[in-house]
GULUM-496692 format. One record per residue (C-alpha): residue number from 1; y, x, z; residue in one letter. Coordinates in steps of 0.05 Angstrom, whole numbers. Layout:
+-----+--------+--------+--------+--------+
! num !      Y !      X !      Z ! residu !
+-----+--------+--------+--------+--------+
! NUM !      Y !      X !      Z !      A !
...
+-----+--------+--------+--------+--------+
//
This chain:
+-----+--------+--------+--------+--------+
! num !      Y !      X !      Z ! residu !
+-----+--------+--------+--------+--------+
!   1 !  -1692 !   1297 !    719 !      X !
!   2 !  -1667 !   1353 !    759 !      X !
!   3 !  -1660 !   1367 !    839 !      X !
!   4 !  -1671 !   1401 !    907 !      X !
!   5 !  -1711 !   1380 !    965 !      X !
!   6 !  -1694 !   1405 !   1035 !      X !
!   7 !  -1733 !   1416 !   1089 !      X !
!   8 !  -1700 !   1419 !   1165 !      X !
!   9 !  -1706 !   1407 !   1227 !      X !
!  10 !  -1651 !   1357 !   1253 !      X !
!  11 !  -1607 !   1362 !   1314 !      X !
!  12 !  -1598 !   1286 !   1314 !      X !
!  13 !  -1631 !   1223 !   1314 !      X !
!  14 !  -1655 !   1202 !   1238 !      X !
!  15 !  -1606 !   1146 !   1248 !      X !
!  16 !  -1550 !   1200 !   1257 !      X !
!  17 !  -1572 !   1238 !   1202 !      X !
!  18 !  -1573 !   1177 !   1154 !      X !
!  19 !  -1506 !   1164 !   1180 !      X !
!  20 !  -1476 !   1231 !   1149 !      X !
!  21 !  -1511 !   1216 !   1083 !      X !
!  22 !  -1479 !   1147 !   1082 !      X !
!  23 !  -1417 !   1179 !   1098 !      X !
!  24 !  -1416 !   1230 !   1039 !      X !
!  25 !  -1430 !   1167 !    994 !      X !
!  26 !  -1370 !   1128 !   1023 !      X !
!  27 !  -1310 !   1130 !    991 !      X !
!  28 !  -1321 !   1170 !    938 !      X !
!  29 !  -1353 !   1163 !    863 !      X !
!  30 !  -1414 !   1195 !    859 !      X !
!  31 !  -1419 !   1261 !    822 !      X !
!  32 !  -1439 !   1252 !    738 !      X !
!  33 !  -1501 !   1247 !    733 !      X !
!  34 !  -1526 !   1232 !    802 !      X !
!  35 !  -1582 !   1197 !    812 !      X !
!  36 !  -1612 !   1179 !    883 !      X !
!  37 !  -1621 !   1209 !    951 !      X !
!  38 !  -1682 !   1195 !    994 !      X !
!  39 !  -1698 !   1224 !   1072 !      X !
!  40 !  -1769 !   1228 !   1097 !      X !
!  41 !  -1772 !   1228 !   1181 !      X !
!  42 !  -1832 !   1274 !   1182 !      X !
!  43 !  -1882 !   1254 !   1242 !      X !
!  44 !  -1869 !   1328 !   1259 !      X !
!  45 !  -1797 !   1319 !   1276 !      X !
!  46 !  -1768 !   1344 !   1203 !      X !
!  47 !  -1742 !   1307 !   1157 !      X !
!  48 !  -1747 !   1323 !   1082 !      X !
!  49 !  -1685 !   1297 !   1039 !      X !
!  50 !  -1701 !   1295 !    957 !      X !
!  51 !  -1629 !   1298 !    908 !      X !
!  52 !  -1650 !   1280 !    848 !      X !
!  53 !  -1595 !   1288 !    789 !      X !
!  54 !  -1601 !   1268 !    710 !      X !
!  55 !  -1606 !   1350 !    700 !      X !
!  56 !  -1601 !   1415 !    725 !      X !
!  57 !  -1534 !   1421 !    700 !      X !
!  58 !  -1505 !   1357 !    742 !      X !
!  59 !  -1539 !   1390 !    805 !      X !
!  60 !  -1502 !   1452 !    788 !      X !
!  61 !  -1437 !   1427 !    780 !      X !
!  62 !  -1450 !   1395 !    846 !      X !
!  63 !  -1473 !   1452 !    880 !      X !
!  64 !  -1415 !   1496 !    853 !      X !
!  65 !  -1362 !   1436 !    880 !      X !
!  66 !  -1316 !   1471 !    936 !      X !
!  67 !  -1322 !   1404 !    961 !      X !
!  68 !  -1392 !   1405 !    971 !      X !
!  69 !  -1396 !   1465 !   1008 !      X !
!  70 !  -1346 !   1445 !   1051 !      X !
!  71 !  -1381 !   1376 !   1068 !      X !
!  72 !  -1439 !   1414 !   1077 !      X !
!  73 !  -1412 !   1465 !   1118 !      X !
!  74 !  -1375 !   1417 !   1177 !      X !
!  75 !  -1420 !   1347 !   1168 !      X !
!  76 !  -1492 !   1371 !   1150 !      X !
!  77 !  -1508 !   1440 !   1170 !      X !
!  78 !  -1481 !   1419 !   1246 !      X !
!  79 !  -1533 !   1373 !   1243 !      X !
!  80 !  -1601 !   1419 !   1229 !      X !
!  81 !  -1634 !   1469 !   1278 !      X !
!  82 !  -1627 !   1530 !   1231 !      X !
!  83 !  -1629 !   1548 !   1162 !      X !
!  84 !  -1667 !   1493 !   1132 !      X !
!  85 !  -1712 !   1503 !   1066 !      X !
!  86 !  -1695 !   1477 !    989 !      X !
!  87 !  -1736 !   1469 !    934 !      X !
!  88 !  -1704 !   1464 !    870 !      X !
!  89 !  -1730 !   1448 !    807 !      X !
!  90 !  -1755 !   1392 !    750 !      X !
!  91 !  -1781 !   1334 !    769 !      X !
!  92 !  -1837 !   1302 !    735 !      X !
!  93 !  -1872 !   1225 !    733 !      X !
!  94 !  -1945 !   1229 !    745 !      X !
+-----+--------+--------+--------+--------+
//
């Protein structure tokens, strides 16, 4: 399993910021080989949001998506204080 983690600071509420994730889910198919999307509320005021995908090549093909940029660009980054941080690599069961 493939994916990113990012790390930001939010503008809004966790509520709010939940809200744009369920929005990007609405309405739409998920992306092949998608697999789950969690958000941490960090006691710090972050939150830390793990996309994992079935491999790296589904989280490239979403990453390269026009359409993804684009959500990203007017429903997400609006929402975070900054540049926020991602991680991106293999994720492995312990």
């Amino acid at each position: 399993m493939y994916g990113t983690v990012m790390i930001a600071r939010p503008t809004v509420s966790i509520d709010q910021f939940r809200a744009i994730g369920e929005r990007w889910q609405q309405g739409r198919t998920p992306p092949p080989g998608y697999v789950d999307t969690q958000v941490m509320a960090a006691d710090d005021g972050r939150v830390v949001m793990a996309v994992r995908f079935a491999s790296k090549e589904a989280y490239q093909a979403l990453a390269a998506d026009p359409r993804q940029a684009e959500w990203y660009r007017t429903e997400l980054a609006p929402a975070l204080d900054g540049e926020p941080e991602w991680i991106d690599g293999h994720w492995q069961s312990l």
